[in-house]
Residue frames as qw, qx, qy, qz and C-alpha x, y, z in Angstrom:
[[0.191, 0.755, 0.176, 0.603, 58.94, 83.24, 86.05],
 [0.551, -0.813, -0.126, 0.141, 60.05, 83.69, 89.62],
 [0.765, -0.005, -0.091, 0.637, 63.53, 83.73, 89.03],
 [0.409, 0.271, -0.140, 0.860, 63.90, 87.82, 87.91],
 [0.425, -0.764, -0.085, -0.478, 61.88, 88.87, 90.81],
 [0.796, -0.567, 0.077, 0.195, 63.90, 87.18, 93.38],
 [0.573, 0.271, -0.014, 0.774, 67.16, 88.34, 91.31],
 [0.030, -0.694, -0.085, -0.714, 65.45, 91.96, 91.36],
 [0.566, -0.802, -0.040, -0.186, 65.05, 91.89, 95.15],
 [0.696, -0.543, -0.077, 0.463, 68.56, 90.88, 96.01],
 [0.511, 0.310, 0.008, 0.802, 69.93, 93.39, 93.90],
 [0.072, -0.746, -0.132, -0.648, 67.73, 96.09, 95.74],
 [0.335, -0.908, 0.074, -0.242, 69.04, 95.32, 98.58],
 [0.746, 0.029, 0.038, 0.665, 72.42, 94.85, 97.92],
 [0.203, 0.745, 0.306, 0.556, 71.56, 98.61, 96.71],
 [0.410, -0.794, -0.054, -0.446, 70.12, 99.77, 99.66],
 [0.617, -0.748, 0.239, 0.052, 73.36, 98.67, 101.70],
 [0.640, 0.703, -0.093, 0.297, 75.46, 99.84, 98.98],
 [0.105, -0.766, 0.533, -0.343, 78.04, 101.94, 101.55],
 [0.740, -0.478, 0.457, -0.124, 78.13, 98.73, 104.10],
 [0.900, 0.411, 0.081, 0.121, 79.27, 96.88, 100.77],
 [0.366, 0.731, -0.334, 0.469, 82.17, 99.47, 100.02],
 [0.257, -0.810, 0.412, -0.328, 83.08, 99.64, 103.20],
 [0.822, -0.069, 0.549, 0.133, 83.69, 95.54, 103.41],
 [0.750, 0.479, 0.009, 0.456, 85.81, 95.72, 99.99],
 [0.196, 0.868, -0.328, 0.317, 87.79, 98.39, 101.34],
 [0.652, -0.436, 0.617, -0.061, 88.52, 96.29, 104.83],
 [0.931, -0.103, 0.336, 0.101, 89.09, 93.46, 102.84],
 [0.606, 0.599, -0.202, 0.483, 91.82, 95.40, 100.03],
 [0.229, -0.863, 0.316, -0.320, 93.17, 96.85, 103.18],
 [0.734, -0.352, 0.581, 0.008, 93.91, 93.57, 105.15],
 [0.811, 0.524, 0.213, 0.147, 95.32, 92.58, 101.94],
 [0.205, 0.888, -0.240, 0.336, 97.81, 95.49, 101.70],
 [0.551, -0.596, 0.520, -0.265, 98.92, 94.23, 105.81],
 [0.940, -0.126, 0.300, 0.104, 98.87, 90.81, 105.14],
 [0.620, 0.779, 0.030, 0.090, 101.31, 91.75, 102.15],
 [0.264, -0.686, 0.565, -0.375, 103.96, 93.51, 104.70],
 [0.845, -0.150, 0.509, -0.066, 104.03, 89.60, 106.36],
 [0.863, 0.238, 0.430, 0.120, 103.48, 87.60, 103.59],
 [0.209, 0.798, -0.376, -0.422, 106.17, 88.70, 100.40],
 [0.776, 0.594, -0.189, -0.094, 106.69, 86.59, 97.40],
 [0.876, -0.290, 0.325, 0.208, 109.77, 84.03, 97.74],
 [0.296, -0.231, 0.422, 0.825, 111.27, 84.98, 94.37],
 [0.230, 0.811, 0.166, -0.512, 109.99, 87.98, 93.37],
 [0.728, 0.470, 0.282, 0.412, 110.93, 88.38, 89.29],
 [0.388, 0.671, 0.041, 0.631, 111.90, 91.85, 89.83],
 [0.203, 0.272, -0.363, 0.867, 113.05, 94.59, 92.12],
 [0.505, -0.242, 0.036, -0.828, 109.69, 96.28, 92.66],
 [0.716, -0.372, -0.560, -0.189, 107.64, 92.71, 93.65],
 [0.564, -0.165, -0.685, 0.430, 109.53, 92.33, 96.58],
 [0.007, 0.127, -0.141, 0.982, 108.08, 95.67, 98.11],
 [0.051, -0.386, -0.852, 0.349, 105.55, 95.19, 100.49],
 [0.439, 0.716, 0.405, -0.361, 101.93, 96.82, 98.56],
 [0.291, -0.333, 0.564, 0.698, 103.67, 97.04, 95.66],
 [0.065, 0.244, 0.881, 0.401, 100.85, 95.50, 93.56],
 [0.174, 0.804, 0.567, 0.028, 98.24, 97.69, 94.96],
 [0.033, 0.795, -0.057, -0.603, 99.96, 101.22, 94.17],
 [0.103, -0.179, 0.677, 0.706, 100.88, 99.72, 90.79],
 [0.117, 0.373, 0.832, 0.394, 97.39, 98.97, 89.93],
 [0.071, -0.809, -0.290, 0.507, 96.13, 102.01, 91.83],
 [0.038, 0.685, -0.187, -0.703, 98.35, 103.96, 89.28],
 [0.208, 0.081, 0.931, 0.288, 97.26, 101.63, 86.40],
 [0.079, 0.614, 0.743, -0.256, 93.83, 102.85, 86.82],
 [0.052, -0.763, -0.073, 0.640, 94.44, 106.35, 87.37],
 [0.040, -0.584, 0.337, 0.738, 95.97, 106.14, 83.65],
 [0.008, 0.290, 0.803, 0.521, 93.54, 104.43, 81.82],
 [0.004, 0.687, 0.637, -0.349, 91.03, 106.54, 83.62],
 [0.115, -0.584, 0.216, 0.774, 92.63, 109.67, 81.88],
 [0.387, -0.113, 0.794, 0.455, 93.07, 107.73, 79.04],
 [0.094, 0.520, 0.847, 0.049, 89.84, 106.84, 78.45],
 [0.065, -0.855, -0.344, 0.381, 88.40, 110.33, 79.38],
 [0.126, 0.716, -0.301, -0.617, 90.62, 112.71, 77.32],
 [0.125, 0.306, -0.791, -0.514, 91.60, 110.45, 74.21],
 [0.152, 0.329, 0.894, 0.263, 89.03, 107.65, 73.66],
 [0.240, 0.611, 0.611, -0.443, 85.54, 109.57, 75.24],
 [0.017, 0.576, -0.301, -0.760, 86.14, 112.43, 72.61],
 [0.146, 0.055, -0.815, -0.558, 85.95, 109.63, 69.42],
 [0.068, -0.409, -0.907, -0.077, 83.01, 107.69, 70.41],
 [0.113, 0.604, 0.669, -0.419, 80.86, 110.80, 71.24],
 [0.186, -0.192, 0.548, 0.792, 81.14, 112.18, 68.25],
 [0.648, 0.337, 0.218, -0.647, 78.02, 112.13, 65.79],
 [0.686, 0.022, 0.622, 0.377, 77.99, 109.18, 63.47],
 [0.695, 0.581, 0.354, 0.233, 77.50, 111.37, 60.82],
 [0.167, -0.915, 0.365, 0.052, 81.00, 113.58, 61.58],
 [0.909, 0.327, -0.065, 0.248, 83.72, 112.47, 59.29],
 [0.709, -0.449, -0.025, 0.544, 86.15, 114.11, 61.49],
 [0.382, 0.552, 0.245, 0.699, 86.58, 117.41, 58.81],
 [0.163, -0.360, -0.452, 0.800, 86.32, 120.53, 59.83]]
């Protein structure tokens, strides 16, 4: 019955050095992005691969439009009341 006490403690302090976290995933999508510039796909399938960060501003805007999505067109249905048959 140790186990979800010793889970619970590393997540609290993963928690409590929540910013040092972000800030290591950003260095490490950054040096990604650089190493990218170097390193470039041998045969790219299209135009756009061969374009050094290509892959993170496409998923960067990937995000951005299921983030909309999600927020103007899905959130709307699901918070609905279940007993709203969508009449006026």
């Amino acid at each position: 019955m140790r186990e979800p006490q010793l889970l619970g403690g590393w997540l609290e302090a993963a928690r409590a050095r929540a910013d040092a976290w972000k800030k290591a995933l950003f260095a490490v999508l950054g040096a990604l992005v650089v190493l990218n510039i170097f390193i470039t796909p041998h045969h790219p399938h299209f135009m756009g691969e061969g374009l050094p960060g290509f892959w993170a501003v496409f998923s960067l805007g990937a995000t951005i439009a299921m983030v909309y999505v999600l927020k103007k067109i899905v959130y709307p249905v699901l918070a609905r009341p279940e007993d709203d048959n969508g009449r006026p």
